[in-house]
C-alpha positions in Angstrom: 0.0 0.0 0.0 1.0 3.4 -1.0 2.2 5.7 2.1 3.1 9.6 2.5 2.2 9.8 -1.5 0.5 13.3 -2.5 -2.5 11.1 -3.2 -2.0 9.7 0.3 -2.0 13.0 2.1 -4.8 14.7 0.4 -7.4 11.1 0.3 -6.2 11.2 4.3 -7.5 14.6 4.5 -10.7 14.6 2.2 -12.0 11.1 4.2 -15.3 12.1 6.0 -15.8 8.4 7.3 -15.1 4.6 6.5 -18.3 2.5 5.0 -19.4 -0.7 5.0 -17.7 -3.1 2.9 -14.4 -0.9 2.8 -14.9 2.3 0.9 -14.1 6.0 2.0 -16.7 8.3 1.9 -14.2 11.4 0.5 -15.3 15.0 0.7 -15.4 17.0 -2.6 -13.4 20.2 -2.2 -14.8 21.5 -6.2 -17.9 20.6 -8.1 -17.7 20.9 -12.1 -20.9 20.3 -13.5 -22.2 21.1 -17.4 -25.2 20.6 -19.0 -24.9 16.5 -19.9 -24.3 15.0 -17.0 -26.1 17.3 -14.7 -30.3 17.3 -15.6 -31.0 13.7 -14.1 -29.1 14.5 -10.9 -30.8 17.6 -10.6 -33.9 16.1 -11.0 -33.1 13.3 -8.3 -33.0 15.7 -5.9 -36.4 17.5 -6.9 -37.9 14.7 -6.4 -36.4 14.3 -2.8 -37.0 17.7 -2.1 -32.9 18.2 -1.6 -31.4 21.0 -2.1 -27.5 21.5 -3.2 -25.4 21.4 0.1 -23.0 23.7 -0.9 -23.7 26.1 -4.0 -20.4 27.8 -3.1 -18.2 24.6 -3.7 -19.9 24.2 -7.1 -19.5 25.9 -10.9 -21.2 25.3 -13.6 -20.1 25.9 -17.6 -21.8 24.7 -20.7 -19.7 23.2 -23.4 -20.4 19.3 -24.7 -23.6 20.5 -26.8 -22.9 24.1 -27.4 -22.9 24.5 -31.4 -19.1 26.0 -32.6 -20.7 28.0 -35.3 -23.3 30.0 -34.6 -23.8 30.3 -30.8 -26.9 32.7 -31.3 -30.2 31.5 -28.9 -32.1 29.8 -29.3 -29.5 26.9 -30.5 -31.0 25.4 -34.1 -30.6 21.9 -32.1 -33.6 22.0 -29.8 -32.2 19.3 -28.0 -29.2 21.2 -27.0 -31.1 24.6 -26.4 -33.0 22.4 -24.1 -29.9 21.5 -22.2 -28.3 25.0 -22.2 -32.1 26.6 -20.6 -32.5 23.5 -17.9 -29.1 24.7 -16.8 -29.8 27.9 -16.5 -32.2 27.2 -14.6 -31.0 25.0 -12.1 -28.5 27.3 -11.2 -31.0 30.3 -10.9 -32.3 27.8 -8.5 -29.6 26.5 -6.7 -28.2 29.8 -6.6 -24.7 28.6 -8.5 -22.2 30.2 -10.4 -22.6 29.9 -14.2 -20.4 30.7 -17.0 -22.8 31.1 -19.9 -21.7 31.9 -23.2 -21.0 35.2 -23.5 -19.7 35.9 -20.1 -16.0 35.5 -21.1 -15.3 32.7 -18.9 -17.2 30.4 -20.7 -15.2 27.4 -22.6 -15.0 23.4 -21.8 -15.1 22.8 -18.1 -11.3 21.3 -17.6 -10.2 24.2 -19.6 -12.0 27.2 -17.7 -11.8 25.5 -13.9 -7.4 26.0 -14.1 -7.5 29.4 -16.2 -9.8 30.9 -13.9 -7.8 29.4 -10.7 -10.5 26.9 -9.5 -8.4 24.1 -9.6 -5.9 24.2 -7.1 -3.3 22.1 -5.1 -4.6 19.9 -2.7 -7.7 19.8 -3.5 -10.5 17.2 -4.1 -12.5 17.9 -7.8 -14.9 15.5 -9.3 -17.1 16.2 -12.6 -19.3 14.7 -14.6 -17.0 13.8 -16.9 -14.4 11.2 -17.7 -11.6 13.6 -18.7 -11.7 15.3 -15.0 -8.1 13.9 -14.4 -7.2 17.0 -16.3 -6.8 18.9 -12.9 -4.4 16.9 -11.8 -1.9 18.1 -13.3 -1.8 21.1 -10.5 -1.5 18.1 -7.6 -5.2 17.9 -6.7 -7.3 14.6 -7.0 -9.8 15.2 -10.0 -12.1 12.4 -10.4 -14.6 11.5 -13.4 -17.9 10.5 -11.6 -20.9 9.1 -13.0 -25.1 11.1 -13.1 -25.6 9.5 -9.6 -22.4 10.6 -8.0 -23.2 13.9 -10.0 -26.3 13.6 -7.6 -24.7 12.5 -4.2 -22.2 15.4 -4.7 -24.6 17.8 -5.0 -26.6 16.9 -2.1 -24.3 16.1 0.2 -21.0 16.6 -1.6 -19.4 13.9 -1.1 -18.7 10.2 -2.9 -18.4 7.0 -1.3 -15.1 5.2 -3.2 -12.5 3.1 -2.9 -9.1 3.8 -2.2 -6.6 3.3 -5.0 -2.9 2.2 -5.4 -0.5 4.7 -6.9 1.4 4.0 -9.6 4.4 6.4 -10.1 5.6 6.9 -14.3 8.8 8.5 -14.0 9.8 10.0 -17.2 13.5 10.2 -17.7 15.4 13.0 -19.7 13.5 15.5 -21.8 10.9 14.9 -25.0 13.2 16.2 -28.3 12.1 19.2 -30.5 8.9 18.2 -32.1 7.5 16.0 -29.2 4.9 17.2 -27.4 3.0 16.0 -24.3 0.6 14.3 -26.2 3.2 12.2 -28.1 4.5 11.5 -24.8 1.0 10.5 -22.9 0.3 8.4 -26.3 3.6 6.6 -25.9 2.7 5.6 -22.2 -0.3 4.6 -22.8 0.8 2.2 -25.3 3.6 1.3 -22.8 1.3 0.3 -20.3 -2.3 -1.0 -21.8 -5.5 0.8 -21.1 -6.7 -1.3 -18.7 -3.1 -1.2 -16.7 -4.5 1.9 -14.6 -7.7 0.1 -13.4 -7.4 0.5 -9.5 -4.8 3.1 -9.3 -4.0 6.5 -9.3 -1.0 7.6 -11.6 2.0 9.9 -10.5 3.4 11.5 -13.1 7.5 12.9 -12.1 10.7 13.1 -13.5 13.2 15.3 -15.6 10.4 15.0 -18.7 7.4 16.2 -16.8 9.4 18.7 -14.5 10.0 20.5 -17.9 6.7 20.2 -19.7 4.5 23.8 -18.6 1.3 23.3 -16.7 -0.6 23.3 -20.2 1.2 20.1 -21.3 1.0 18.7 -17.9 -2.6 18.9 -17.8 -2.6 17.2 -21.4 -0.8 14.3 -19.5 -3.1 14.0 -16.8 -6.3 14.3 -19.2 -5.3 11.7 -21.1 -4.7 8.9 -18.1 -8.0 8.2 -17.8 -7.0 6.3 -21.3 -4.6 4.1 -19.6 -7.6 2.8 -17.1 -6.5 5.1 -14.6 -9.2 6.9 -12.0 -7.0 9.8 -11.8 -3.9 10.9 -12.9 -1.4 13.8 -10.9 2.0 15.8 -10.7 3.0 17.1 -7.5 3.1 21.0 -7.3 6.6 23.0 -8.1 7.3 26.6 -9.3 5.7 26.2 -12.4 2.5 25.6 -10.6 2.2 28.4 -8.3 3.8 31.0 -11.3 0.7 29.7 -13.5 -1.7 30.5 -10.2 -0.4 33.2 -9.2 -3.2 36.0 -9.7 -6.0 34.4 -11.4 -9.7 35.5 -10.3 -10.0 32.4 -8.1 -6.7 32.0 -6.4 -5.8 33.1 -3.0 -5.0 36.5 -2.8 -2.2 38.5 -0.7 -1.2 36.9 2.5 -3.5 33.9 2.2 -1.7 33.4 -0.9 2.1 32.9 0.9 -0.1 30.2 3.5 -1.7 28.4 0.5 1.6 27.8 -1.2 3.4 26.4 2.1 0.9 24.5 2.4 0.6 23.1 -1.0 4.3 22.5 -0.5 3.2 20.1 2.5 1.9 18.3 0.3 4.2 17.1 -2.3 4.7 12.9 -2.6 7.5 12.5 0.5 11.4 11.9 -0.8 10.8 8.2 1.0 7.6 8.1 -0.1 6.6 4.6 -1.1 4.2 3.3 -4.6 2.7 0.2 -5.0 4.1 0.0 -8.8 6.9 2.3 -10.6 7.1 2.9 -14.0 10.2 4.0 -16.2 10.6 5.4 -19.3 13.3 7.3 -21.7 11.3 10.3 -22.4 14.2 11.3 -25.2 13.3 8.3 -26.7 9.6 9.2 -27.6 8.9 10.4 -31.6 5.7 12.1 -32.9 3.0 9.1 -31.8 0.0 8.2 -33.9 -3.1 5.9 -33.0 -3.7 3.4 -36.0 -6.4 1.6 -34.1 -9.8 2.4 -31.9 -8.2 2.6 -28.6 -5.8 5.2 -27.4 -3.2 2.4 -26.4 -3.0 1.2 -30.5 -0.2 4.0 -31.5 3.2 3.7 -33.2 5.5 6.3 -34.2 5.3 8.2 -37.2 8.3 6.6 -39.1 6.8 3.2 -38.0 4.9 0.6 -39.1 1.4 -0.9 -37.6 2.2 -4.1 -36.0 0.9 -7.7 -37.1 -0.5 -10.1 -34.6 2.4 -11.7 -33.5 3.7 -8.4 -32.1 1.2 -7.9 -30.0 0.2 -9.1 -26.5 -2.2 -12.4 -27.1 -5.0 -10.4 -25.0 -4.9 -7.5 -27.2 -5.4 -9.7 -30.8 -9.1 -9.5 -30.9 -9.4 -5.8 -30.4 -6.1 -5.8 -32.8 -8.0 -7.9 -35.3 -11.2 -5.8 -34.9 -9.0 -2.5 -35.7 -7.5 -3.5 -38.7 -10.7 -4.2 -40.0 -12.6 -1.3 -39.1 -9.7 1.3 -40.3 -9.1 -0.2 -43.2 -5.0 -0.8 -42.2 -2.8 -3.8 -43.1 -0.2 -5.4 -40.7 3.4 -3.6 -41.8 1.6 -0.7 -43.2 3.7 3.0 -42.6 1.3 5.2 -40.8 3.3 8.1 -42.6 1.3 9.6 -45.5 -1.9 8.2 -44.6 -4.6 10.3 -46.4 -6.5 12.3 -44.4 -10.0 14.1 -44.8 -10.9 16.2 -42.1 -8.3 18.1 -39.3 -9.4 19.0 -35.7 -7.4 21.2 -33.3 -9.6 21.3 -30.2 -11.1 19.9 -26.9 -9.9 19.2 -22.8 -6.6 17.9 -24.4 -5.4 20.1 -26.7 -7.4 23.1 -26.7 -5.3 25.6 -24.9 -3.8 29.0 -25.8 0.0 27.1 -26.2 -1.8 24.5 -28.7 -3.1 26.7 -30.7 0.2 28.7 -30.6 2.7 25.3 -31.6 -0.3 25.0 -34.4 -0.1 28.0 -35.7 3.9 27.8 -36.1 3.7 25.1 -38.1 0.6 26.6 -40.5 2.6 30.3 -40.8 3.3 30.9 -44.6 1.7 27.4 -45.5 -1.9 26.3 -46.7 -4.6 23.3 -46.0 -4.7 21.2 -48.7 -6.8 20.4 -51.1 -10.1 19.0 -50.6 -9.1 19.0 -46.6 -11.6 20.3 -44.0 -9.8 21.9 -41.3 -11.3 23.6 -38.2 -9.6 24.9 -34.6 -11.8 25.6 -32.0 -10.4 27.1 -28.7 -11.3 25.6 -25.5 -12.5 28.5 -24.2 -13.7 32.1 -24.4 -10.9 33.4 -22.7 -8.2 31.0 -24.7 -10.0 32.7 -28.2 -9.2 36.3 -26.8 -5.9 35.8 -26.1 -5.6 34.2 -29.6 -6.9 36.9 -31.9 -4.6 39.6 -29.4 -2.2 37.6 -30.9 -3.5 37.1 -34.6 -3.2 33.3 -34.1 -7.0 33.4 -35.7 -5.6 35.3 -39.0 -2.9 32.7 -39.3 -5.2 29.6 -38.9 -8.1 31.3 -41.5 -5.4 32.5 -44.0 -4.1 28.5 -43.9 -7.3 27.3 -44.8 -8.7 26.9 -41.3 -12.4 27.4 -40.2 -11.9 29.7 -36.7 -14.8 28.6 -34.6 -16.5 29.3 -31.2 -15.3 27.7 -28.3 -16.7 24.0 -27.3 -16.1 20.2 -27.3 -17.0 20.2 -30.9 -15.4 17.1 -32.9 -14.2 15.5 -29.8 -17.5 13.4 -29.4 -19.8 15.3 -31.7 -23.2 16.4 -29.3 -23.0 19.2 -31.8 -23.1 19.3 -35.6 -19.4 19.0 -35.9 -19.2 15.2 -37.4 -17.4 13.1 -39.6 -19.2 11.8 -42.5 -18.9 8.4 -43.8 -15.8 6.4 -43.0 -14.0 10.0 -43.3 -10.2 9.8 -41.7 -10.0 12.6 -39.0 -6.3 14.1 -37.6 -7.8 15.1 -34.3 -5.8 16.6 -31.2 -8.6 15.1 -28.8 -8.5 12.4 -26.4 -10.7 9.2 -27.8 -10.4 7.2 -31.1 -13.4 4.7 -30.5 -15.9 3.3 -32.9 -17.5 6.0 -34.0 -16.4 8.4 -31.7 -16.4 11.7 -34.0 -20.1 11.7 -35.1 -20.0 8.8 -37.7 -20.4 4.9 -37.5 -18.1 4.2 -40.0 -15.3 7.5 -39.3 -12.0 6.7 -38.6 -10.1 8.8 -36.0 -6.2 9.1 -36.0 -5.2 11.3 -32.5 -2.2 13.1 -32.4 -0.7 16.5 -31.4 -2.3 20.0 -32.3 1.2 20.3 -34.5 0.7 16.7 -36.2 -2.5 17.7 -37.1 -1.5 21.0 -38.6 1.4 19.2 -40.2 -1.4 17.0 -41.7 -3.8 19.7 -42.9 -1.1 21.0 -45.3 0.0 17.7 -46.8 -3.4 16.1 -46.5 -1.8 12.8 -45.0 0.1 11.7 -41.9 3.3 14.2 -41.9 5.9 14.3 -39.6 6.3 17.9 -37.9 10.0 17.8 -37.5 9.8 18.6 -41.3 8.0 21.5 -40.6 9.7 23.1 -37.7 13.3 21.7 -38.7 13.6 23.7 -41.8 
């Protein structure tokens, strides 16, 4: 069993009680909700006659359903101007703290919660949403919870849960010029398995992830949910508190000096000891690529998809089942793999710094052909800063569509789908079956440069091309 861990320390001092048949009941510190995952739990509790036990402790955003085109109300969708008005309304009710569109703050709920300085060390967040992990990349415990823990939270805010293991991935060295977080996330994944995470919490460290900023380190800990994980995290340094340091939310003046010695507190102990260690040569990693319909089916660019007899005898089926479904042979090069439609967007990869690196690559170049290529920021605040900085111009003069912040193409609640068994070079997070808004689309994940790399040649580039020159 883990001891004096970060995840230790802050489970130790979020536990409210012990339950029957060995869970924690764990105290939630922050409350995400968004208009998906919220309606049913809000409705639970009307028809308990509950009311939300601490308004203060939760936020609300909208962002799954919110159309990236025209964000005029009412919405064309009526589903999703349904969504959008029954949480507007619960919040009136519950008296809690919106970010509509419009407000400037608005934007996909793992992207707003750390720009705005909700997300802090220490902390316990949970969220209606898989992809919560996200948060920990500022050395709180961010969990993805289902509608009736959405539910419990509110009314009592708290979750009854099991305690997890800690797995520490220390990633040695640094990631080379044209290797990104995500290349690096990818690569562990595939490492490791999705399903190796299942019952444990992973710790991030080492030289590779001390470097990365907190924008890439919250790439990393979005994307561990993929490797099975409940919750992914990297203890709090410099970086951390520089990135804090006056946003709206964060502690202000002298409570600011006691909240960063005590977020220092809590850092994993030097004799700290994990229940599993990981290793990796972080110098090692190249631009990665998923070929398959699972995050953990990715090669290198200058690589070739593997044949059966490479791969583990539990993962053949789903192997089998992927080459079939995306059309790929055994020994096939990934590299110059046509491509039809290019997303730069979502919790992953839809920060200010993404669409920056994305924007390097497109400067003085063009979309191809015949390729449909849209960025959408994650947030209202993360499209300011770009057009201050005429990152907008640069995308639209490429051959980009410039949207309105929202989850868009990542799982497609809006219109933003692929058609067909259309090939998508997407920055997001998930590369299931269907995944981008089609039954038959295929969906390669890779960095926001890869992508941009691929809107230009209309196929699987490598970036080092680009930015090497």
């Amino acid at each position: 069993m883990s001891q004096d861990t970060l995840f230790d320390k802050v489970w130790d001092l979020h536990k409210v009680a012990n339950l029957p048949g060995g869970s924690d009941q764990i105290l939630i510190g922050l409350h995400l909700i968004h208009e998906v995952t919220s309606p049913q739990a809000f409705g639970a509790l009307k028809d308990k006659n509950l009311k939300v036990k601490f308004p203060q402790r939760t936020v609300a955003t909208v962002d799954h359903i919110v159309p990236t085109d025209n964000q005029s109300r009412p919405f064309k969708d009526n589903l999703a101007e349904q969504m959008i008005d029954t949480l507007e309304k619960n919040c009136i009710e519950h008296k809690i703290k919106f970010f509509n569109i419009g407000s400037g703050n608005q934007g996909i709920v793992h992207v707003v919660a750390p720009e705005l300085g909700l997300t802090q060390p220490g902390m316990t967040i949970a969220c209606g949403d898989s992809h919560t992990s996200t948060h920990g990349a500022f050395g709180s415990i961010a969990f993805g919870i289902g509608t009736s823990q959405v539910r419990d939270v509110l009314a009592s805010q708290t979750i009854a849960m099991n305690k997890l293991k800690v797995r520490q991935i220390w990633c040695e060295n640094k990631l080379s010029n044209g290797i990104y977080a995500k290349d690096l996330v990818l690569h562990i994944i595939n490492q490791l398995g999705v399903k190796a995470g299942v019952g444990y919490a992973y710790e991030f460290a080492g030289p590779a992830i001390s470097a990365l900023s907190m924008e890439e380190r919250m790439t990393i800990c979005n994307m561990s949910i993929e490797g099975g994980a409940r919750c992914g995290y990297i203890n709090p340094d410099e970086k951390t508190y520089t990135y804090m340091k006056d946003k709206l939310c964060s502690p202000k003046n002298e409570n600011w000096k006691k909240a960063v010695n005590w977020w220092k507190s809590l850092e994993s102990s030097d004799n700290c000891i994990y229940d599993d260690v990981f290793k990796l040569d972080a110098s090692k990693v190249e631009p990665t690529i998923t070929w398959g319909i699972t995050p953990g089916q990715s090669i290198g660019v200058n690589q070739k998809i593997p044949s059966l007899n490479e791969i583990d005898p539990n993962d053949q089926f789903i192997a089998g089942e992927a080459y079939e479904y995306m059309g790929f042979k055994p020994g096939q090069s990934i590299k110059n793999t046509p491509i039809d439609v290019c997303f730069i967007g979502s919790c992953t990869n839809g920060r200010i710094s993404d669409l920056r690196v994305a924007a390097q690559v497109l400067e003085h170049n063009k979309v191809a052909k015949n390729i449909k290529a849209f960025v959408v920021p994650g947030s209202e605040k993360v499209a300011k800063e770009a057009k201050e900085e005429g990152l907008d111009k640069i995308f639209i003069k490429a051959g980009f569509q410039w949207r309105e912040p929202g989850c868009s193409m990542c799982l497609a609640m809006n219109s933003d789908k692929l058609i067909g068994n259309q090939v998508s070079a997407s920055s997001s997070n998930r590369n299931f079956k269907g995944r981008q808004g089609s039954p038959n689309g295929r969906t390669l994940l890779m960095s926001p440069a890869m992508v941009a790399a691929a809107s230009i040649t209309g196929k699987v580039s490598d970036v080092r091309d680009f930015i090497n020159k």
